[in-house]
C-alpha positions as CSV (number, residue, x, y, z in Angstrom):
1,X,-147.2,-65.9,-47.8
2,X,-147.0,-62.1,-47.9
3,X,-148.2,-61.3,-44.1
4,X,-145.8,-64.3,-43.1
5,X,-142.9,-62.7,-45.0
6,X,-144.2,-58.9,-43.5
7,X,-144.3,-60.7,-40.1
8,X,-140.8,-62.3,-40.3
9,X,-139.8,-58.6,-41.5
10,X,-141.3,-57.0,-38.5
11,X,-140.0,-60.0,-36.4
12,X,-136.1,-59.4,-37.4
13,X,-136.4,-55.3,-37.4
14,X,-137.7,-56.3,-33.7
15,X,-134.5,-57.5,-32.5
16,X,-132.5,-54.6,-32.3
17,X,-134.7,-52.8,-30.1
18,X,-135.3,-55.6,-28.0
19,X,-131.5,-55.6,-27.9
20,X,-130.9,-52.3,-26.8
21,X,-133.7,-52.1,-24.6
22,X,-132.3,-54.7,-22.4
23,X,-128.5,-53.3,-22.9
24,X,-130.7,-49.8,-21.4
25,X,-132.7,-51.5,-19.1
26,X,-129.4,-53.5,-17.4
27,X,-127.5,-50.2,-17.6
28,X,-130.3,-47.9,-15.8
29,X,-130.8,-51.0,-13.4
30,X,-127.0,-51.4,-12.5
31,X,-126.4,-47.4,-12.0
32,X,-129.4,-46.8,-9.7
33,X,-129.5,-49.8,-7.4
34,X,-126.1,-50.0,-6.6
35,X,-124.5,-47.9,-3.5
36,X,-122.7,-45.0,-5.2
37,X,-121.3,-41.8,-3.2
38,X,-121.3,-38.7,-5.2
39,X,-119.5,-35.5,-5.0
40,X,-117.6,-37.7,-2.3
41,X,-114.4,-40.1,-2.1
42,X,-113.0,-41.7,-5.6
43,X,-110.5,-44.6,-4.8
44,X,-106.7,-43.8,-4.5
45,X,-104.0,-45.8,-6.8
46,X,-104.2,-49.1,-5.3
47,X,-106.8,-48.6,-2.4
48,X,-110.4,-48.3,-2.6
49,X,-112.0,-46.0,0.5
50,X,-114.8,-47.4,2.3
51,X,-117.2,-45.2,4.4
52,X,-118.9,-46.3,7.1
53,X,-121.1,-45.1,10.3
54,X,-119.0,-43.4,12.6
55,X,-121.7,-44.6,15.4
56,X,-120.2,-48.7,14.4
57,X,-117.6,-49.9,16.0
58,X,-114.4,-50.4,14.0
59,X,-112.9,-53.4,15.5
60,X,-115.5,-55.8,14.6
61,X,-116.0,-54.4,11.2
62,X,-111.7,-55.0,10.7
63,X,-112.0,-58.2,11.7
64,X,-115.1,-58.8,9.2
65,X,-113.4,-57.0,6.1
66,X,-109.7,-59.1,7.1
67,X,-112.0,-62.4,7.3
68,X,-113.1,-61.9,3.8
69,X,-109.7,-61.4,2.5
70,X,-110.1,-56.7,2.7
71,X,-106.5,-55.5,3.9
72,X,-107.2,-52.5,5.2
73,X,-106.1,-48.8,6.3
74,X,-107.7,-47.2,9.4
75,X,-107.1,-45.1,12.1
76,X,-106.8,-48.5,14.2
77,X,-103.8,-49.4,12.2
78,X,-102.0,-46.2,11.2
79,X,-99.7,-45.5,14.1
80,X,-97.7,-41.9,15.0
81,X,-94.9,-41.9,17.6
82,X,-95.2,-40.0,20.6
83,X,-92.7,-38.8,22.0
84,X,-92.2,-40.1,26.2
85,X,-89.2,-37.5,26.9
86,X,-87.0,-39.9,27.4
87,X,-88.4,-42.7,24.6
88,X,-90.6,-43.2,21.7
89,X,-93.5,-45.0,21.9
90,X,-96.1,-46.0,18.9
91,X,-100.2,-45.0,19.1
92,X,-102.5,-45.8,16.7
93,X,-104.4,-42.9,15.7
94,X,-107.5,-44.2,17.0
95,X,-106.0,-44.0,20.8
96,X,-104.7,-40.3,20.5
97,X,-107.4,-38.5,22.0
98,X,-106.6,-41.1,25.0
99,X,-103.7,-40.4,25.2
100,X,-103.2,-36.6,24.4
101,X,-105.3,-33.4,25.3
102,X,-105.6,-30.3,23.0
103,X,-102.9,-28.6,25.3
104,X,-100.2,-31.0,25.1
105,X,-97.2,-30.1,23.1
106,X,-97.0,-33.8,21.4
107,X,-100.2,-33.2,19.7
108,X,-98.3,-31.8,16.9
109,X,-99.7,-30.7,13.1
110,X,-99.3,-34.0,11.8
111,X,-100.9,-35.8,14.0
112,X,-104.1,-34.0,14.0
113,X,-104.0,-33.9,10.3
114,X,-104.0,-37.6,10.3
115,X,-107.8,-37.5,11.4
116,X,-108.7,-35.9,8.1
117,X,-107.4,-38.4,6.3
118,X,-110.2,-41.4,8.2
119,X,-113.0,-38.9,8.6
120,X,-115.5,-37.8,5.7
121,X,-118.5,-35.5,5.9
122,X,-121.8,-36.4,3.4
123,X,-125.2,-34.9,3.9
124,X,-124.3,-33.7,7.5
125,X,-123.3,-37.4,8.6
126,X,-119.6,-38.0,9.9
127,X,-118.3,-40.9,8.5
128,X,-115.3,-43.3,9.1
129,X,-112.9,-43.9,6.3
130,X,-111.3,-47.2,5.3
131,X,-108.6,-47.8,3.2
132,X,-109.2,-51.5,1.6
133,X,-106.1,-52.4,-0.3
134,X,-107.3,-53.2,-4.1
135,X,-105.9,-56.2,-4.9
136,X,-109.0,-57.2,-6.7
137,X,-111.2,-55.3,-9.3
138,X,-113.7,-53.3,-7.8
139,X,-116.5,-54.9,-8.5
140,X,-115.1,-58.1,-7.0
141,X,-114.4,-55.7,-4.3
142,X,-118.0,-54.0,-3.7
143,X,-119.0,-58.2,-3.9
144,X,-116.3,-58.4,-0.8
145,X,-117.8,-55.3,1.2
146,X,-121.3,-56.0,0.9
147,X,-120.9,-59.9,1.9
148,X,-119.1,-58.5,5.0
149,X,-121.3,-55.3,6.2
150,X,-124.5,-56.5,5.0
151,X,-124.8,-59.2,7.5
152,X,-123.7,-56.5,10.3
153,X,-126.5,-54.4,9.6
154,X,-123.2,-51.3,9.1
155,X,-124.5,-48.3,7.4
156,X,-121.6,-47.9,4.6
157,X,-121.1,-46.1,1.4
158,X,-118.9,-46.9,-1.5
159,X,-117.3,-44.8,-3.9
160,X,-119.3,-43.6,-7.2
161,X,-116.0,-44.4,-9.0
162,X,-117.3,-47.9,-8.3
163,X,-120.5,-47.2,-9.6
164,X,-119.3,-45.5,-12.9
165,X,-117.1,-48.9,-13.9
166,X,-120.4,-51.2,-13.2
167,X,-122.2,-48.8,-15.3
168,X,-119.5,-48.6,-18.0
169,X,-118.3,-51.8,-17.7
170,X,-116.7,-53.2,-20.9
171,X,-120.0,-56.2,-21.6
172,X,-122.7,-53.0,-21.8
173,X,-120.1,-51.1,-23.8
174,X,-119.3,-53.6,-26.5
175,X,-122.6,-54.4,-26.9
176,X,-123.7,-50.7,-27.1
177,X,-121.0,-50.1,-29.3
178,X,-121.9,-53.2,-31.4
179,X,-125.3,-52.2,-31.9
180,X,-125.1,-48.4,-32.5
181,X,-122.2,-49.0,-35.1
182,X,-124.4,-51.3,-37.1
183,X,-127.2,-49.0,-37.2
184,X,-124.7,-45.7,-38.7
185,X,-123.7,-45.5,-42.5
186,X,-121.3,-43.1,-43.6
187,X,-119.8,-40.6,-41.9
188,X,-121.9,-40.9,-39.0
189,X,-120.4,-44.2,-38.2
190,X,-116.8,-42.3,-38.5
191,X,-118.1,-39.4,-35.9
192,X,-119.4,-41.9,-33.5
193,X,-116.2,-44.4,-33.5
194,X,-113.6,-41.2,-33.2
195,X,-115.9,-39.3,-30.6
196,X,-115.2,-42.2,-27.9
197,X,-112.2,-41.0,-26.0
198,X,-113.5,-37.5,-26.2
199,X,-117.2,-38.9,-24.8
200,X,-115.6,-40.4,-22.0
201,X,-113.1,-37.6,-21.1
202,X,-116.4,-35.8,-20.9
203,X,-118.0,-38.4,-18.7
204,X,-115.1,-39.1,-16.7
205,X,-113.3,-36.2,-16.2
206,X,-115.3,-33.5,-14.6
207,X,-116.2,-29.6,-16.0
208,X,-112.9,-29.1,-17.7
209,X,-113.0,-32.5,-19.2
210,X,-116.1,-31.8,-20.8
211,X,-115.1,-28.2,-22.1
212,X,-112.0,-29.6,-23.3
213,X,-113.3,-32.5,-25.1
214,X,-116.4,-29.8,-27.0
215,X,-113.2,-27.8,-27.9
216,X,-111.3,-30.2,-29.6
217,X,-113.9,-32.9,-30.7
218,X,-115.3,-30.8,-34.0
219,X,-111.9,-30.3,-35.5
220,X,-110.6,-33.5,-34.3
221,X,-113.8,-35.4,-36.4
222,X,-113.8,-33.2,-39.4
223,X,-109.8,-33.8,-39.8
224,X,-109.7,-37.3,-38.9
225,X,-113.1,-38.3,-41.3
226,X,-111.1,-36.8,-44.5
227,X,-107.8,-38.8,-43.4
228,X,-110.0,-42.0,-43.3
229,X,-111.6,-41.2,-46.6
230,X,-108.2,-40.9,-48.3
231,X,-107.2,-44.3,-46.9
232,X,-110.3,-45.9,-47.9
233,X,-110.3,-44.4,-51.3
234,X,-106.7,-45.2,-52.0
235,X,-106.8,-49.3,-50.4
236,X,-109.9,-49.4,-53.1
237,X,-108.9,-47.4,-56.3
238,X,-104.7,-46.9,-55.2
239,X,-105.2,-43.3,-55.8
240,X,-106.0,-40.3,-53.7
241,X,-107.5,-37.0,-54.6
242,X,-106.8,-34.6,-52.0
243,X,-107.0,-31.2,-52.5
244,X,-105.0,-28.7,-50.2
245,X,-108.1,-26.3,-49.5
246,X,-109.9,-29.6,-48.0
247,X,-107.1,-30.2,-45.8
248,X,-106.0,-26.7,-44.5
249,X,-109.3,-25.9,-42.7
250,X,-109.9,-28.9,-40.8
251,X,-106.4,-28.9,-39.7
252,X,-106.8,-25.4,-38.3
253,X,-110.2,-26.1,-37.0
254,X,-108.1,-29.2,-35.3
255,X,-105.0,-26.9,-33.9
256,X,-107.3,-24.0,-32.6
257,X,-109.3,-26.5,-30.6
258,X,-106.2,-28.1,-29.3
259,X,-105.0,-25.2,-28.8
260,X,-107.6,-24.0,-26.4
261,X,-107.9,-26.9,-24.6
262,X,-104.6,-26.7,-23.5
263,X,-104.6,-23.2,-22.1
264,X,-108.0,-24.8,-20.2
265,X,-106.3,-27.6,-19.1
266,X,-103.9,-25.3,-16.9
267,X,-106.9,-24.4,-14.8
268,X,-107.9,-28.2,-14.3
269,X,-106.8,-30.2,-11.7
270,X,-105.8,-32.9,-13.7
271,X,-104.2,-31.9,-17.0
272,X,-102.9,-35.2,-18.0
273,X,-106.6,-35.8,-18.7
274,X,-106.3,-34.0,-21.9
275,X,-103.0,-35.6,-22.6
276,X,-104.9,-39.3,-22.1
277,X,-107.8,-38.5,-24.3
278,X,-105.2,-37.0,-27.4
279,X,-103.3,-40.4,-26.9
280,X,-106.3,-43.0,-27.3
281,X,-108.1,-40.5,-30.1
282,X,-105.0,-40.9,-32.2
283,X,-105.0,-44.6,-31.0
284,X,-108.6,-45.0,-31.9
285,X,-108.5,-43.7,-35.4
286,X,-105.3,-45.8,-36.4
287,X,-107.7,-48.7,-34.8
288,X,-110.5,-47.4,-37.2
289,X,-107.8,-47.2,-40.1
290,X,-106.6,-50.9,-39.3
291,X,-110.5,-51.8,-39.1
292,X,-111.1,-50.5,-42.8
293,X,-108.0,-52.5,-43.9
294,X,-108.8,-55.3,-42.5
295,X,-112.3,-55.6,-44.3
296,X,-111.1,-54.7,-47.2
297,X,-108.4,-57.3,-47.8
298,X,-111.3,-60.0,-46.6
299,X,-113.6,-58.9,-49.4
300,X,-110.5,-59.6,-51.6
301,X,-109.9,-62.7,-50.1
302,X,-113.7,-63.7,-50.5
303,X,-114.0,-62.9,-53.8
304,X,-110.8,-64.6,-55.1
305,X,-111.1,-67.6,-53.2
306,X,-114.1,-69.7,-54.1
307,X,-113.3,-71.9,-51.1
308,X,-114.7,-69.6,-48.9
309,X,-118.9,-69.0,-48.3
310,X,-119.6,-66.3,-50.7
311,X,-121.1,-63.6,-47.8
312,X,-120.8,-59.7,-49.0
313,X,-118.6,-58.5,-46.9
314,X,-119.0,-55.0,-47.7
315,X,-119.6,-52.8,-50.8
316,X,-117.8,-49.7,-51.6
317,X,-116.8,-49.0,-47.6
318,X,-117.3,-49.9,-44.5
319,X,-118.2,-46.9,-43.5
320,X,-120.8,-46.6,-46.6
321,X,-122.5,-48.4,-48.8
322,X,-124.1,-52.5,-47.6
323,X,-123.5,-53.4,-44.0
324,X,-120.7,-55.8,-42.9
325,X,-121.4,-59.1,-42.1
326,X,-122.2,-59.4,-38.1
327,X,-119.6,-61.9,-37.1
328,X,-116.7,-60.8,-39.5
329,X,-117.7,-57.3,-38.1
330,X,-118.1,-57.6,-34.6
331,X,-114.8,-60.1,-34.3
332,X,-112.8,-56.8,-35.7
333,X,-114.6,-54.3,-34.3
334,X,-114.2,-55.5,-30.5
335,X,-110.3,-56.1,-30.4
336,X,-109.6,-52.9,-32.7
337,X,-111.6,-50.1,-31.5
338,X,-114.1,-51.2,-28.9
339,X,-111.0,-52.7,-26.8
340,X,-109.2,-49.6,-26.9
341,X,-111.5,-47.5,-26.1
342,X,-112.8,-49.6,-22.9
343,X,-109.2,-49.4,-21.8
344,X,-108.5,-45.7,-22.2
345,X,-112.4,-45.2,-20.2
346,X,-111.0,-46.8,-16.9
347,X,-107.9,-44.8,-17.2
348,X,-109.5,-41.6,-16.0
349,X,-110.4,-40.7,-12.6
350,X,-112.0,-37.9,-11.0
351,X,-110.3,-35.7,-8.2
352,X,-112.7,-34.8,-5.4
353,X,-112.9,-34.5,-1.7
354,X,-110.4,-36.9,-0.4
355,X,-106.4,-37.2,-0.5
356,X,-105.2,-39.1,-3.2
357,X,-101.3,-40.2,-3.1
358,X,-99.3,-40.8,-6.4
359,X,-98.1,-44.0,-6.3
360,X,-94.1,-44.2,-5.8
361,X,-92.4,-47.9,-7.8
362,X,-89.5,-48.1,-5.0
363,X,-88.8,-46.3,-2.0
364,X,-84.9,-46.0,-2.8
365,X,-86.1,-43.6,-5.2
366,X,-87.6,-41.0,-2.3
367,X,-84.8,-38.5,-1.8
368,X,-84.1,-36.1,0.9
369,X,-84.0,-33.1,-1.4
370,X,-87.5,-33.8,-3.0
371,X,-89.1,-34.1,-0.2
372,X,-87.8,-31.0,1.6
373,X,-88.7,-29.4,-1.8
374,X,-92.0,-30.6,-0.9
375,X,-92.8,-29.3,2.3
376,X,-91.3,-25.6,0.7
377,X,-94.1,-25.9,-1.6
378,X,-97.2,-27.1,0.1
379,X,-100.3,-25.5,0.7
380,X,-100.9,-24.8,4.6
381,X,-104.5,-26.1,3.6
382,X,-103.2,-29.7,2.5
383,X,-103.6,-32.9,4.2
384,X,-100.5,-34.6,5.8
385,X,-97.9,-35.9,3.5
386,X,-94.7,-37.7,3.6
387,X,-92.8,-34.4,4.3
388,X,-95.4,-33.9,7.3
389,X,-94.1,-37.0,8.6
390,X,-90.5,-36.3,8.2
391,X,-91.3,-33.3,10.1
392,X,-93.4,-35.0,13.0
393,X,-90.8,-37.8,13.6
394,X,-88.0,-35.3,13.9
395,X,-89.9,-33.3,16.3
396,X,-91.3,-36.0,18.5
397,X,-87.1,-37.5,18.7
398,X,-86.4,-34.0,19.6
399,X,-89.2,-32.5,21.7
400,X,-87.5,-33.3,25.1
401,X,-84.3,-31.0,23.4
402,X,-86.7,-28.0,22.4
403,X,-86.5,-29.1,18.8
404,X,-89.3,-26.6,17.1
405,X,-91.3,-27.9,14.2
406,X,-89.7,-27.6,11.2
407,X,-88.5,-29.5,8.7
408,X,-85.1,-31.0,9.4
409,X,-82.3,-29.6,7.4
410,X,-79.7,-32.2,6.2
411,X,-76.8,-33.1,8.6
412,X,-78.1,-31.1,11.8
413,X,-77.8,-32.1,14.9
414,X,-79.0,-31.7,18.3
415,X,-75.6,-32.0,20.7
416,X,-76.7,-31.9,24.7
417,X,-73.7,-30.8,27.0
418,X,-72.0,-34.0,29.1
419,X,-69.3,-33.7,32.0
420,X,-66.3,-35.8,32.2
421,X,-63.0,-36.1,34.6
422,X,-59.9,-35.7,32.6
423,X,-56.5,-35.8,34.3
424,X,-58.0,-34.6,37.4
425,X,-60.3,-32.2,35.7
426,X,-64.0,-32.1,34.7
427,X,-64.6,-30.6,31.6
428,X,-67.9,-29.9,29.5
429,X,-68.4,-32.6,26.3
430,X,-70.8,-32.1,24.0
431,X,-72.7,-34.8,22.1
432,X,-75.2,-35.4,19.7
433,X,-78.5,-36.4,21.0
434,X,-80.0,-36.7,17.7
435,X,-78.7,-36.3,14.3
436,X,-80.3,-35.6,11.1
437,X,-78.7,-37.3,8.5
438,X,-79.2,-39.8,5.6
439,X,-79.0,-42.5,7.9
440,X,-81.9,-40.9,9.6
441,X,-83.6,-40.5,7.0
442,X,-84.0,-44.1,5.8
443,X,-84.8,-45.0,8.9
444,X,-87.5,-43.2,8.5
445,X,-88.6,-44.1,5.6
446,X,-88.4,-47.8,5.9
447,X,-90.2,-47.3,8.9
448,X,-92.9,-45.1,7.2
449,X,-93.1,-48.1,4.2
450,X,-94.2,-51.0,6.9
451,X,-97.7,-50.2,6.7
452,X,-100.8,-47.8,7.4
453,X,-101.4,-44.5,6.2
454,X,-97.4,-43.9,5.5
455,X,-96.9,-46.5,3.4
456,X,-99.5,-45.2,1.1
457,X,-98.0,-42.2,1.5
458,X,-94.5,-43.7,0.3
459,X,-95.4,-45.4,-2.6
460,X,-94.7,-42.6,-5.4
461,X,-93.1,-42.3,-8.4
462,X,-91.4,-39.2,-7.7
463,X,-91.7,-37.0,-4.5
464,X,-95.0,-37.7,-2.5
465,X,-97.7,-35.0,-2.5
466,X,-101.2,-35.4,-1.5
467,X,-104.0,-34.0,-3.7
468,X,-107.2,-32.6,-2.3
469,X,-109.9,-30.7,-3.7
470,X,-113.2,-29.1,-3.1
471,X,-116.1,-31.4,-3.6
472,X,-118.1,-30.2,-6.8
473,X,-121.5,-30.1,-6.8
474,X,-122.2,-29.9,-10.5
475,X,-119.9,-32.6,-11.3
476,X,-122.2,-35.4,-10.6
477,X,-125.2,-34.4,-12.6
478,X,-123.1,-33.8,-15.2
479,X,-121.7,-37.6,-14.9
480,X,-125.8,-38.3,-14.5
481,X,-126.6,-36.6,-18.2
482,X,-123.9,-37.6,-19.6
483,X,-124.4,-41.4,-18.6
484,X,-128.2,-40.6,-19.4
485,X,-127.5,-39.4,-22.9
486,X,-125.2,-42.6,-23.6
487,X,-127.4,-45.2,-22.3
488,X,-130.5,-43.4,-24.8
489,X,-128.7,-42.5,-27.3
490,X,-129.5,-45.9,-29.5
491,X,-133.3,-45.4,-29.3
492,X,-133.1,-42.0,-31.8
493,X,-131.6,-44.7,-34.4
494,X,-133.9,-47.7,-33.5
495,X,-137.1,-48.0,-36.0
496,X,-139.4,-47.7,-33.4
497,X,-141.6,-45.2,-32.1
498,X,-138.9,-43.0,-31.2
499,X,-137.7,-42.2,-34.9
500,X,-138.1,-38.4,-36.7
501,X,-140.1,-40.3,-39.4
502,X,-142.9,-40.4,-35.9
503,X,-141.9,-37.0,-34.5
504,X,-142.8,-35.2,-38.0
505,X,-146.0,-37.8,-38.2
506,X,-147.1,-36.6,-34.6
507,X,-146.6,-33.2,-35.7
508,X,-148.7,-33.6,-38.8
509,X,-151.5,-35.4,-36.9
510,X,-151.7,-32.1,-34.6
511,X,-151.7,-29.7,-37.2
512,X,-154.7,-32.1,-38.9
513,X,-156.5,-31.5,-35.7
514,X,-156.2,-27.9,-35.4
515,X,-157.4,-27.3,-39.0
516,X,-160.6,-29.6,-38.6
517,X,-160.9,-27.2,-35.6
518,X,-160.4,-24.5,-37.2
C-alpha cells in the first residue's frame, strides 16, 4: 500500500512537468519551423508585407493571393501619373522603367522612391514586396500565403512579427502562466504576475525596450508587492500597518527608474512603448488586486454557506500560504490578469527596415497645412510620403509650364498668356492653366484614397509620415533569448532534475570524488 501511495505520489508530481514539457516542446516547435524574417519587414497597421523572389513573376502570384481571398499592394497596382505634356496619363509602377529612362524629366523623386517601398534586401537576395491587406489575423493569414505559394513552388518570406504572435500566442501563454503561477508562493508569485508587461516590453520592443523595462521593473515590484500586501492584510484583518519608512524607499526606487526610462525613451524610436507598458503594469496590478479580492470573498462564501463543497480555497493569501483550488484559480486568473496581459503583448510592435504609415480614421481630417508642415520637416533620407505625392502630382500637371519640384503653396497658380480680338484689337489674356487650391487638393486626395500605395499612405490619424529605420542586428537575438528564457523558465521550478536541490547534490557528488582521489 505504501509503494502504491509513493507511486501515485510520483505519478501526480509527474504531471506538471509533463505539462510544461509539452507547453516547451509546442513553443520551440512553433518558433523554429515556421518562416520568420528577422532584422527585416514587421507588418504595417492594417497590411501584412509579403516577400517574395524577385526572379517569380508577379502576375501569376496576384492572381493566386486574390483567388484565396489576399487583397493586395504591389508595384502592379500602385499607379503614378505621368505627365503627356498635353495630358495625364496613369502607370503602374511596375511599367515605369518601360516607359521612362533615367534622363527623362518625368522620372521625378517620387516616383523612384516608390520602388523602395516594393523592394527589400536580405542576405544579399533582392526581394519583391507585397502589401496583403489584413483583414484576417495573421496566422489565418500565413495559413492564406502558404496555401497559395506553396503549390507555386515561390520562394517567399514572411514577417518575424508573424512568428513572434504564433510563438506567443494567447493558448501557450495562459497555459504557461497557469502553470508557473501555481508553482510560486509568496512574493515570488507577486514578482512574476507584475513583471508581465515589463517582460514583454523587453521581448517586444527592441534595445530600449529592454533597458527601459530593467530600469523601471525593480522599483515598480518592490512598490507595487507592499501595496498588494496592505490590501491583502486589510480585506483579511480590516487594518493596515504601514509604516512611512516602508513606503518612501520603494516609491523613490519606483520614480528614479521612471524617471530614467523616460529620458531613454527620447532616444527610442518608439516612445509610446514605454507609455503602453506603464498603462497595462498599473492595469495588471489592479487585475492582481481584483484577483486577491475575489478569492477572498469566495473563501467567505465557502465557509458560511454549507451548501457549497467544502474545498480550501485558500489559507492566509493567495499569494501565501495553501494553494488555490485549480479551477476556482485558473477561471480568475485567465479573465483578470492572464487576459490583460495577452492583450497588452500584441499591442507592441517593432520598427525596422521597412516604411510603416500611421493609420489616418477619415481622410476629411488630412489638411493642407499639416501636410505642407510635413514635407518642411522630413528627412531627405525618407521614403515617399503623402506630401511626396502632393508634390509629384503638382509637378507632373505642371511640367509642360516649367513648374519646378516643390511643394505647392496654397492658392498658386500657373496662368499661360492667351490672345483675343476685342473691338478690333488683339490683346494678351492671361489664364490659369493650373491652380493650386483646396479644390485641388481634395482632388488629390480622394484620388490618392482609391487604392495602392497612397491609400495606405492616406489613412492616418493626423498628418501622414512614413517611418523607416536601420535594420538592427542585435535586436533579433535579443527577441531569441528573451523568448528562450520564457519558454525555460518553468523547468528551474519543476521537481525534476533541473531543481538546485540536484545542482548542490551534483556538486557534492564531485567534491566526494575528488576527496576519494585525493
Amino acid at each position: 500500500m505504501k509503494n502504491l501511495n509513493n507511486s501515485t505520489h510520483r505519478s501526480v508530481k509527474l504531471i506538471p512537468f509533463l505539462l510544461v514539457s509539452c507547453v516547451a516542446a509546442c513553443s520551440i516547435a512553433v518558433f523554429f519551423f515556421i518562416p520568420r524574417l528577422g532584422g527585416n519587414p514587421t507588418h504595417w497597421k492594417g497590411y501584412h508585407p509579403l516577400l517574395v523572389d524577385s526572379e517569380a513573376e508577379l502576375e501569376p502570384i496576384l492572381d493566386t493571393l486574390s483567388a484565396n481571398g489576399l487583397e493586395s499592394v504591389s508595384s502592379h497596382n500602385t499607379y503614378v501619373h505621368i505627365s503627356r505634356f498635353y495630358s495625364t496619363e496613369q502607370v503602374s509602377v511596375a511599367r515605369v522603367g518601360e516607359r521612362l529612362d533615367v534622363a527623362d524629366p518625368r522620372l521625378d523623386p517620387y516616383i523612384r522612391g516608390l520602388l523602395g517601398f516594393f523592394t527589400a534586401a536580405h542576405r544579399g537576395d533582392v526581394w519583391h514586396v507585397i502589401y496583403l491587406h489584413a483583414t484576417k489575423g495573421p496566422f489565418y493569414t500565413w495559413l492564406r500565403i502558404r496555401r497559395a505559394l506553396v503549390p507555386l513552388g515561390v520562394s517567399y518570406l514572411v514577417p518575424e512579427r508573424i512568428g513572434l504572435w504564433l510563438a506567443l500566442s494567447p493558448p501557450i501563454f495562459v497555459l504557461y502562466v497557469y502553470f508557473l503561477s501555481g508553482r510560486l508562493h509568496g512574493k515570488k508569485r507577486n514578482h512574476f504576475v507584475l513583471s508581465i508587461p515589463f517582460f514583454i516590453l523587453a521581448v517586444r520592443g527592441g534595445a530600449f525596450g529592454f533597458a527601459s523595462a530593467i530600469l523601471i521593473l525593480p522599483g515598480w515590484l518592490s512598490f507595487s508587492v507592499l501595496i498588494l500586501e496592505q490590501i491583502t492584510q486589510f480585506l483579511y484583518w480590516k487594518s493596515i500597518r504601514l509604516r512611512l519608512r516602508g513606503v518612501v524607499k520603494p516609491a523613490v526606487f519606483l520614480f528614479v527608474g521612471v524617471v530614467l526610462s523616460y529620458f531613454l525613451s527620447i532616444f527610442s524610436l518608439e516612445p509610446h512603448q514605454l507609455r503602453t507598458a506603464i498603462t497595462w503594469a498599473v492595469v495588471t496590478a489592479l487585475a492582481a488586486i481584483i484577483l486577491d479580492g475575489s478569492l477572498v470573498g469566495i473563501a467567505r462564501i465557502l465557509q458560511e454557506h454549507r451548501l457549497f463543497l467544502p474545498i480550501r480555497v485558500l489559507s492566509g493569501s493567495i499569494w501565501g500560504g495553501a494553494r488555490t483550488d485549480g479551477l476556482t484559480h485558473s477561471s480568475l486568473l485567465i479573465p483578470f490578469i492572464v487576459l490583460p496581459a495577452v492583450i497588452g503583448a500584441f499591442g507592441f510592435s517593432i520598427t525596422e527596415g521597412i516604411p510603416r504609415p500611421v493609420p489616418i480614421k477619415d481622410t476629411q481630417l488630412v489638411k493642407w497645412k499639416d501636410v505642407q508642415t510635413l514635407h518642411l520637416f522630413r528627412e531627405s533620407t525618407e521614403l515617399p510620403d503623402i506630401s511626396d505625392y502632393l508634390t509629384h502630382r503638382a509637378f507632373q500637371e505642371g511640367l509642360m509650364y516649367s513648374q519646378s519640384w516643390e511643394f505647392p503653396v496654397l492658392d498658386h497658380t500657373i496662368a499661360i498668356a492667351d490672345y483675343q480680338e476685342h473691338d478690333g484689337r488683339i490683346l494678351a489674356v492671361q489664364e490659369d492653366a493650373v491652380a493650386y487650391n483646396d479644390e485641388w487638393f481634395e482632388k488629390m486626395i480622394a484620388d490618392a484614397s482609391l487604392g495602392g500605395i497612397t491609400r495606405m499612405l492616406v489613412e492616418q490619424q493626423s498628418a501622414a509620415y512614413v517611418e523607416r529605420s536601420p535594420p538592427r542586428s542585435g535586436l533579433a537575438l535579443v527577441q531569441q533569448i528573451a523568448l528562450a528564457f520564457f519558454i525555460l523558465t518553468p523547468f528551474i521550478f519543476v521537481s525534476g532534475n533541473l531543481t538546485a536541490n540536484n545542482i548542490y547534490g551534483m556538486r557534492n557528488l564531485l567534491l566526494r570524488r575528488k576527496r576519494q582521489t585525493a
